[in-house]
C-alpha positions in Angstrom: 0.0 0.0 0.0 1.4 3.6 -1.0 0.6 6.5 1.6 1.3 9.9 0.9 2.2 12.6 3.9 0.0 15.8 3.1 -0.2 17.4 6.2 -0.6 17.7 9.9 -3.5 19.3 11.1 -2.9 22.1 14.0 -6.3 23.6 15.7 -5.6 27.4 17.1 -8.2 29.8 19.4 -6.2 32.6 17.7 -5.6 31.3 14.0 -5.0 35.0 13.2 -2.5 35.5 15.6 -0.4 32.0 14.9 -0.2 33.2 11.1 1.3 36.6 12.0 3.8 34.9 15.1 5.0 32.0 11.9 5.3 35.6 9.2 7.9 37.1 11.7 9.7 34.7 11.7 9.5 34.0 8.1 7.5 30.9 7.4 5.5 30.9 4.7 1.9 31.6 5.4 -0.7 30.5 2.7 -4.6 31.9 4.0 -7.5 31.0 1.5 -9.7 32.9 3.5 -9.5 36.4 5.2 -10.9 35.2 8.5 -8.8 32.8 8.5 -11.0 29.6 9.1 -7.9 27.2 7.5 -4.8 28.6 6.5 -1.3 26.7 5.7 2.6 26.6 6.8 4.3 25.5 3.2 8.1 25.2 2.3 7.5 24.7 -1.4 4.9 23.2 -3.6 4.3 19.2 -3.1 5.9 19.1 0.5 4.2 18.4 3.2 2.5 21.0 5.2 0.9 22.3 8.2 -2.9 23.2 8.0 -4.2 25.3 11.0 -8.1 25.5 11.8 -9.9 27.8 13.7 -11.2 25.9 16.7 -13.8 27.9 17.6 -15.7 27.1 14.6 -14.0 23.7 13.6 -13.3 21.8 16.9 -10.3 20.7 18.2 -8.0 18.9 16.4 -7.8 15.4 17.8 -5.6 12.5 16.8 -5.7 9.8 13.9 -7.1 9.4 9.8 -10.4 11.4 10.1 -10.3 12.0 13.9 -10.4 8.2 14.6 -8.1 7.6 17.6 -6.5 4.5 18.2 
């Protein structure tokens, strides 16, 4: 069977806040939306990455494929 790393999933009470902190320090912050509900920490294109969620209205990220813990 062939898996393939995308990303790790990060949830934030302040998503907004975590994207400006990773910007000063110059990490690459992709946002695909301005209230940031999702946004991404990205090297280059096709590495893995670091999605971050808003928690408030997403949950808390929890562990495992689809939130299923062991």
């Amino acid at each position: 069977m062939a898996v393939k790393f995308e990303c790790v999933n990060v949830s934030s009470k302040d998503p907004e806040r975590l994207a400006r902190f990773y910007e000063t320090i110059g990490v690459r912050v992709s946002v695909q939306d301005p209230n940031y509900d999702g946004w991404q920490l990205r090297n280059a294109d096709g590495e893995p990455y670091v999605c971050v969620w808003d928690e408030h209205k997403r949950g808390e990220v929890h562990c495992g494929l689809h939130n299923d813990c062991p």
